[in-house]
C-alpha positions as CSV (number, residue, x, y, z in Angstrom):
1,X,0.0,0.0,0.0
2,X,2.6,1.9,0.4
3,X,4.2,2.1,-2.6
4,X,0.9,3.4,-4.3
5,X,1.2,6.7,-2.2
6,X,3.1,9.5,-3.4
7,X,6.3,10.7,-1.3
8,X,3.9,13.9,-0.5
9,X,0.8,12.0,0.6
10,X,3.1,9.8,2.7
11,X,4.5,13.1,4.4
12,X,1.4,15.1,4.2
13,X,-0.1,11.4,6.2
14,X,2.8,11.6,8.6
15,X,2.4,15.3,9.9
16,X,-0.8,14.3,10.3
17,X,-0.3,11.5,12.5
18,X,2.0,13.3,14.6
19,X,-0.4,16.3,15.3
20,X,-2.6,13.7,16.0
21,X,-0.7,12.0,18.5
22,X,0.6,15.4,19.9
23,X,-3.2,16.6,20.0
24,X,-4.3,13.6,22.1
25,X,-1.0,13.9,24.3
26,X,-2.0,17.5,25.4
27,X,-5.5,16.3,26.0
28,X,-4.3,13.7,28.4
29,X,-1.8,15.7,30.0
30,X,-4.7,18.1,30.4
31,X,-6.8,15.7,31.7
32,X,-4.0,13.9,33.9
33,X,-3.2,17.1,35.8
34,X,-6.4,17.3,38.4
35,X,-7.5,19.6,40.5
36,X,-10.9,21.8,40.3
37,X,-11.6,25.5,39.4
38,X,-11.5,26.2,43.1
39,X,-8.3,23.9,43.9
40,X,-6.4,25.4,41.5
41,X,-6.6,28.7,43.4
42,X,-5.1,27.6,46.3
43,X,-1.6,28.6,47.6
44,X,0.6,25.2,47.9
45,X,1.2,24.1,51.4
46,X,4.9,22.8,51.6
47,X,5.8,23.2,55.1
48,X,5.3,23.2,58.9
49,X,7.1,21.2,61.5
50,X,8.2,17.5,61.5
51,X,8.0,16.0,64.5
52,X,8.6,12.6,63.2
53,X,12.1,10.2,62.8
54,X,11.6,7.9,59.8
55,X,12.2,4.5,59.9
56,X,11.9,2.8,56.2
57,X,11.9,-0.7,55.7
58,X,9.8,-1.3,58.7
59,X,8.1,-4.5,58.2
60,X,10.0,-7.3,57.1
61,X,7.7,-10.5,54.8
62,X,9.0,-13.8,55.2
63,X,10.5,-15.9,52.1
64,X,10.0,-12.4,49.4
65,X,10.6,-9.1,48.8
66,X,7.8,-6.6,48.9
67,X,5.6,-5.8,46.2
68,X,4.2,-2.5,45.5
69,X,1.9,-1.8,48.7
70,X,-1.4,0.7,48.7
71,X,-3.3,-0.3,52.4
72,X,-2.0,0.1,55.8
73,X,-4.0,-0.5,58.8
74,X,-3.9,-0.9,62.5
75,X,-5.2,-3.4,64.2
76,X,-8.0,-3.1,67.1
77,X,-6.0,-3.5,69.8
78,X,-4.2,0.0,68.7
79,X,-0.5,-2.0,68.4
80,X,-0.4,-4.4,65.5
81,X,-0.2,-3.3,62.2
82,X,-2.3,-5.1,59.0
83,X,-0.8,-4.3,55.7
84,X,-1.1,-5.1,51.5
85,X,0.8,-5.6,49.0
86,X,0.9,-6.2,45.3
87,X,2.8,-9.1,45.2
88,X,5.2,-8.1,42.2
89,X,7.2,-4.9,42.1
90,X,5.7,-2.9,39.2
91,X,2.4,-2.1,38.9
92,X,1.8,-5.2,36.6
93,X,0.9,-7.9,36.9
94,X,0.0,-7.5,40.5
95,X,-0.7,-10.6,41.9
96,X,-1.9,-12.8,39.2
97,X,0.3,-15.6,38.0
98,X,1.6,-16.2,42.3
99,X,0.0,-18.0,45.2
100,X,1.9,-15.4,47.5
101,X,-0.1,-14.0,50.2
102,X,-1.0,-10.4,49.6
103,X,-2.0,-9.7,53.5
104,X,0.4,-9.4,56.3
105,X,0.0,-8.6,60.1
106,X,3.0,-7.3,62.2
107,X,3.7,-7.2,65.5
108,X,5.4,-4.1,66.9
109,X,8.5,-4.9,66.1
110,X,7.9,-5.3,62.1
111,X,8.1,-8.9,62.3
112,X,5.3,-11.0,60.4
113,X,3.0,-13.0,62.6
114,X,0.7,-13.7,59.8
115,X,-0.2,-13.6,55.7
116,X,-3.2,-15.3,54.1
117,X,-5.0,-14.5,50.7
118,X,-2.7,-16.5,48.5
119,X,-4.1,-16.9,44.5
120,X,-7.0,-14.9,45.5
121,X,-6.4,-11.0,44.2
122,X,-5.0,-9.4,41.5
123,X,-3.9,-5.1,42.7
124,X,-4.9,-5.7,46.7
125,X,-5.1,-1.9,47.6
126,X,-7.0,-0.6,50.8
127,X,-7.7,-2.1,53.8
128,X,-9.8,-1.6,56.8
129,X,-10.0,-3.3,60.5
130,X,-13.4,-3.1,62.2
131,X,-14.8,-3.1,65.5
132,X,-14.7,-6.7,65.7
133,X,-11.2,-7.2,64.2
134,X,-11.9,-8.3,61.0
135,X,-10.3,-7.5,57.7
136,X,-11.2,-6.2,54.6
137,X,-9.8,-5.6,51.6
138,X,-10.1,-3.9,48.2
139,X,-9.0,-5.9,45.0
140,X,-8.9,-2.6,42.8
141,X,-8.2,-4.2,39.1
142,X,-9.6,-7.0,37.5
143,X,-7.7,-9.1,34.4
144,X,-7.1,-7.9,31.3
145,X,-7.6,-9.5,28.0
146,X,-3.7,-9.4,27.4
147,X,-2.7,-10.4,31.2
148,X,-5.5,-13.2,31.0
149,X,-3.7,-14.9,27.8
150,X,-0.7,-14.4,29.8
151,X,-2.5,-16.3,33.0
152,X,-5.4,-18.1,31.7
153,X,-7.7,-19.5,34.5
154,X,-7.1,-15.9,36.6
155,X,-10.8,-14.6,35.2
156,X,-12.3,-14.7,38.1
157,X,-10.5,-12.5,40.4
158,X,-10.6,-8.7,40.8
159,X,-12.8,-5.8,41.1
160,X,-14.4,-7.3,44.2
161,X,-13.9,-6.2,48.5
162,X,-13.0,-9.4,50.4
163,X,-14.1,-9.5,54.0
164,X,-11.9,-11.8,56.6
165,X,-11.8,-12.8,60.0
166,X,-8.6,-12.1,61.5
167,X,-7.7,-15.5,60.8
168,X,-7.5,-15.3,57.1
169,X,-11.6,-16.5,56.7
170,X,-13.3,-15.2,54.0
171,X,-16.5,-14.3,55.2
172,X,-17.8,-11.8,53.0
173,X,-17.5,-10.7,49.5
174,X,-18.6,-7.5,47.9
175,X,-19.1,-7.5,43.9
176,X,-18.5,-10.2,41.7
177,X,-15.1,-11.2,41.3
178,X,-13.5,-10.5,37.8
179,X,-16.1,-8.6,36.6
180,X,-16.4,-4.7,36.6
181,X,-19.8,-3.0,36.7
182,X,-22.9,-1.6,39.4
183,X,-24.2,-2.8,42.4
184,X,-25.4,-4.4,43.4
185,X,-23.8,-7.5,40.6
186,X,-20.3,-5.8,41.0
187,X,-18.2,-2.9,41.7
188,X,-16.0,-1.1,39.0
189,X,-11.8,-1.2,40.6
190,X,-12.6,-0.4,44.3
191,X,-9.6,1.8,46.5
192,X,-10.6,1.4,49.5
193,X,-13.4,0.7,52.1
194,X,-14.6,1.2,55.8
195,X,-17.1,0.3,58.2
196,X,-19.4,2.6,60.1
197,X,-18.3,2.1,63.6
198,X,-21.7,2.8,65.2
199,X,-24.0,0.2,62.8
200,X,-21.1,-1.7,60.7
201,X,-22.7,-0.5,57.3
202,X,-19.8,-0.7,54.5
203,X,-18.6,1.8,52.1
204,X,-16.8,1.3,49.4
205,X,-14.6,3.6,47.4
206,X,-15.0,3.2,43.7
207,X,-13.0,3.6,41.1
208,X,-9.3,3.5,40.2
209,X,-10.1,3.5,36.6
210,X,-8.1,6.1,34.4
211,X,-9.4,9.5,34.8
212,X,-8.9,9.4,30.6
213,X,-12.0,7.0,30.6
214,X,-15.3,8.6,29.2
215,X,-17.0,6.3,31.4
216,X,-15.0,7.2,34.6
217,X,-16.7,6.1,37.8
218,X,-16.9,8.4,40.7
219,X,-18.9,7.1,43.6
220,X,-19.1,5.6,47.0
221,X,-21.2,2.5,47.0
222,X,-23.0,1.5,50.8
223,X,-23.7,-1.7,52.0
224,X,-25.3,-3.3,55.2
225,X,-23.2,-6.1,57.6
226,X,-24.3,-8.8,55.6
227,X,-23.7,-7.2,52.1
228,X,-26.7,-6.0,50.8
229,X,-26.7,-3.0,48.7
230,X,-28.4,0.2,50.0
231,X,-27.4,3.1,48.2
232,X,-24.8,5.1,45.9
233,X,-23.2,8.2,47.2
234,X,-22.0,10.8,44.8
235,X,-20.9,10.8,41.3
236,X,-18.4,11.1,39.0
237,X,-17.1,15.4,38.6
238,X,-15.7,18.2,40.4
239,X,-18.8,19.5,41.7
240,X,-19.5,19.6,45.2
241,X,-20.5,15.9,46.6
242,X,-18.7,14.7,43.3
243,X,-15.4,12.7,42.8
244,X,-13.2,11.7,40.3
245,X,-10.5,8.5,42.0
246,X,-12.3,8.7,45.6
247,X,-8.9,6.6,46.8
248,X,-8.9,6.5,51.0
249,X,-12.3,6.7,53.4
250,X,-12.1,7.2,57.3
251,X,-15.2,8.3,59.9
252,X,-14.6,11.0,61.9
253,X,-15.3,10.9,66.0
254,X,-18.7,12.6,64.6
255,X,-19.4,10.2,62.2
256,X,-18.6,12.1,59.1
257,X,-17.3,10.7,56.0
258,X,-14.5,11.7,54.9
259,X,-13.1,11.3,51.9
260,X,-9.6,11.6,49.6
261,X,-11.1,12.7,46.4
262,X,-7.4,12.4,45.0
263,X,-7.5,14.0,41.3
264,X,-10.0,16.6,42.4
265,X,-6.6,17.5,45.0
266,X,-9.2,18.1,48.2
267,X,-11.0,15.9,51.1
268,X,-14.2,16.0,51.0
269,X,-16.4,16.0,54.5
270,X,-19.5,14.4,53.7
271,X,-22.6,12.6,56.5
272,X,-23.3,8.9,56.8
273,X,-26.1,9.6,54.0
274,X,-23.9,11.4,51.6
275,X,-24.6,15.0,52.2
276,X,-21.8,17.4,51.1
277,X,-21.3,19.7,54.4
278,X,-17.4,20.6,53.3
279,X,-14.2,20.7,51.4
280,X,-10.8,21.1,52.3
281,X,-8.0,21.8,49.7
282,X,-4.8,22.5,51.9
283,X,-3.7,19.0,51.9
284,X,-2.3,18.3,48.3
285,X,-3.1,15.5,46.2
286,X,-4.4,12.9,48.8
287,X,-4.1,9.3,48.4
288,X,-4.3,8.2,52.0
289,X,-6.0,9.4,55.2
290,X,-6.2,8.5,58.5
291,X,-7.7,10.0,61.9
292,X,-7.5,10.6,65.2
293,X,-9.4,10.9,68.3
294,X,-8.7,14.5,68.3
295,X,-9.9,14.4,64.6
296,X,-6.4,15.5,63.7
297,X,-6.3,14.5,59.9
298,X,-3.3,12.9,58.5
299,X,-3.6,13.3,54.5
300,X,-0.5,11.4,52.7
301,X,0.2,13.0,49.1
302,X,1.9,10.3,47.2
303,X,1.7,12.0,43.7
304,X,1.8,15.8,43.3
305,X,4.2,16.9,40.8
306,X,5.0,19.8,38.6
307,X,2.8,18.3,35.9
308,X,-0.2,17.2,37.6
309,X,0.1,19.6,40.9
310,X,2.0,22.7,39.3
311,X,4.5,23.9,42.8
312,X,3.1,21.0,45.3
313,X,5.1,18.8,46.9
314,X,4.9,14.7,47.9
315,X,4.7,14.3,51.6
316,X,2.4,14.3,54.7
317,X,0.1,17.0,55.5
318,X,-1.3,17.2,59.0
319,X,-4.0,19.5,60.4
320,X,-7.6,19.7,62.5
321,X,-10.9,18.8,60.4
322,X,-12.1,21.7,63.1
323,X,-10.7,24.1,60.7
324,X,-8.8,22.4,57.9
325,X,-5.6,24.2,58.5
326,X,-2.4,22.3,58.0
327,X,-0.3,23.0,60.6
328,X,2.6,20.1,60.4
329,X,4.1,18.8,56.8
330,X,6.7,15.3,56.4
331,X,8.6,15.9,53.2
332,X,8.5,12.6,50.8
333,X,11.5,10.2,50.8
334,X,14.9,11.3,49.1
335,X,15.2,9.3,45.6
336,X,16.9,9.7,42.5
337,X,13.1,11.6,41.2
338,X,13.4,15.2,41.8
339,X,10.4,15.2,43.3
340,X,11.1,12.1,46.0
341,X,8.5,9.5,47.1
342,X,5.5,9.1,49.6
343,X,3.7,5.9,50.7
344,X,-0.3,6.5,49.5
345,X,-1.8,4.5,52.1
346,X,-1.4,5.8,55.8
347,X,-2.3,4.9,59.2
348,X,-2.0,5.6,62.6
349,X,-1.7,3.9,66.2
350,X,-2.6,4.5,69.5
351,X,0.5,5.7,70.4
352,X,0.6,8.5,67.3
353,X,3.3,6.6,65.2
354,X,2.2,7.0,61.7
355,X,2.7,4.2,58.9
356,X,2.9,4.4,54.9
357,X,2.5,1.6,52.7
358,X,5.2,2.0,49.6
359,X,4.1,1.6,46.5
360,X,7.2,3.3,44.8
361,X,9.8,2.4,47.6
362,X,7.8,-0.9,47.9
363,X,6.8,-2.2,52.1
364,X,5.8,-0.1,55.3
365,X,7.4,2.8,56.4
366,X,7.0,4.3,60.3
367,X,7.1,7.3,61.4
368,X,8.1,7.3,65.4
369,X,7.0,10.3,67.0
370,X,9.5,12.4,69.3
């Protein structure tokens, strides 16, 4: 075919091509970089004291290195600390293709006093300890049509929240696995999830799809105890109430939703029911939350950077929910990327040490505080 065009078609063809490909670069870029109307006014917030000493490598898996990890919890007792990871160090192919146990618990030393959900995920990303110590997880990818040629038989995992007992019991599951869709059949690549501590209804962070997608999903799906569906909160935009890659959950000591609406850069304060009552947009690009009883806020950015975040950097931003002022700031981890690295899931314990799960750096990082 080739040979029937003439050298200027072919050149004229090729220009084309490349303006084409240059056009739909600068629309993804555009559509990469986040933020809202009202985020993209606000002053970046890149310091404040750091009363923290970092210890990296924290937690320590038995027989492998660490995959790429997203969730860090704590367990009830305030002490141990529940963790994921991806199983593989890139972020494909995640788990499928391994029987290695994506869940960990640690004592507090780092050392691993358990793993379980071998062969069962595919890109294990949040997770969540409730009231009465059990475990969930959110499997926030299902197969693809290349990766299943690659690991045929792997079709039904993914896209699906897995509830445990501490034990490693799977006791509940939320969507059906493999498949992305609604609820109440399925879920579309859940981030996270948590449990209302005061009736143990679920809520479940949806989606980690690419924000490219013309069929993004933005929403919070709600569940009772036993798993049946009650509602949707939100949807996808940068409106108020909206979201576009909801990624962390947590309840306040009010029993307020709050919510990391990551590429809209703000949290998002929301009731049980899914009222918008308020936004904050002082803490960066927030893939990870966590509370305390004070209501102290803990917002880990693990992804601001020049081009999606103009003059924000990685790190930890801490302030009240009272007020939504940051008033302490951890700087990312040194690396060779000018612009360092930050765990995206976050938790703390009942002493105040923080924790990050890696996903650059790979395992758990702890922050001791002095």
């Amino acid at each position: 075919m080739e040979m029937s065009i003439s050298g200027l078609a072919r050149f004229g063809l090729t220009a084309l091509i490349v303006v084409s490909f240059a056009l739909q670069g600068a629309s993804v870029q555009a559509q990469e970089r986040g933020g809202t109307v009202q985020t993209d006014k606000v002053q970046p917030v890149n310091s404040g004291p750091n009363p923290y000493r970092v210890i990296r490598d924290w937690a320590r898996i038995e027989g492998r290195p660490w995959g790429g990890s997203n969730g860090v919890a704590i367990d009830r007792d305030g002490k141990f600390v529940w963790a994921t990871d991806r199983c593989s160090p890139g972020t494909a192919p995640g788990c499928l293709g391994t029987k290695a146990n994506p869940i960990h618990k640690f004592d507090e030393s780092g050392k691993e006093i358990r793993s379980f959900g071998g062969g069962m995920f595919v890109w294990p990303h949040g997770i969540h300890v409730d009231r009465d110590g059990n475990v969930w997880v959110a499997d926030s990818r299902a197969p693809s049509p290349d990766e299943l040629k690659k690991f045929p038989g792997e079709q039904e995992k993914g896209s699906v929240v897995v509830k445990f007992s501490p034990e490693g019991k799977v006791l509940l599951t939320l969507g059906k696995p493999g498949v992305r869709g609604n609820p109440p059949e399925a879920l579309t690549d859940p981030t996270d999830v948590v449990t209302d501590p005061r009736n143990g209804d679920v809520y479940v962070a949806e989606s980690h799809t690419d924000v490219t997608d013309t069929n993004l999903v933005g929403r919070i799906s709600v569940f009772n105890q036993k798993g049946k569906f009650l509602r949707t909160i939100g949807k996808t935009g940068t409106g108020p109430g909206e979201f576009r890659t909801p990624h962390a959950l947590v309840f306040d000591t009010q029993g307020r939703l709050i919510v990391a609406d990551r590429h809209n850069h703000r949290i998002q304060i929301l009731t049980r029911e899914g009222k918008f009552l308020r936004e904050y947009d002082d803490f960066g690009r927030v893939s990870g939350l966590a509370i305390d009883k004070n209501d102290v806020i803990y917002a880990a950015d693990s992804e601001s950077t020049e081009k999606v975040h103009s003059g924000w950097l990685r790190g930890i931003r801490i302030g009240s929910l009272k007020d939504g002022k940051v008033t302490m700031f951890v700087p990312a981890h040194k690396t060779d990327s000018p612009d360092g690295t930050m765990g995206e899931g976050i938790a703390i314990d009942a002493a105040g040490n923080l924790y990050t799960a890696e996903a650059q750096l790979r395992g758990v990082t702890k922050y001791v505080k002095n």
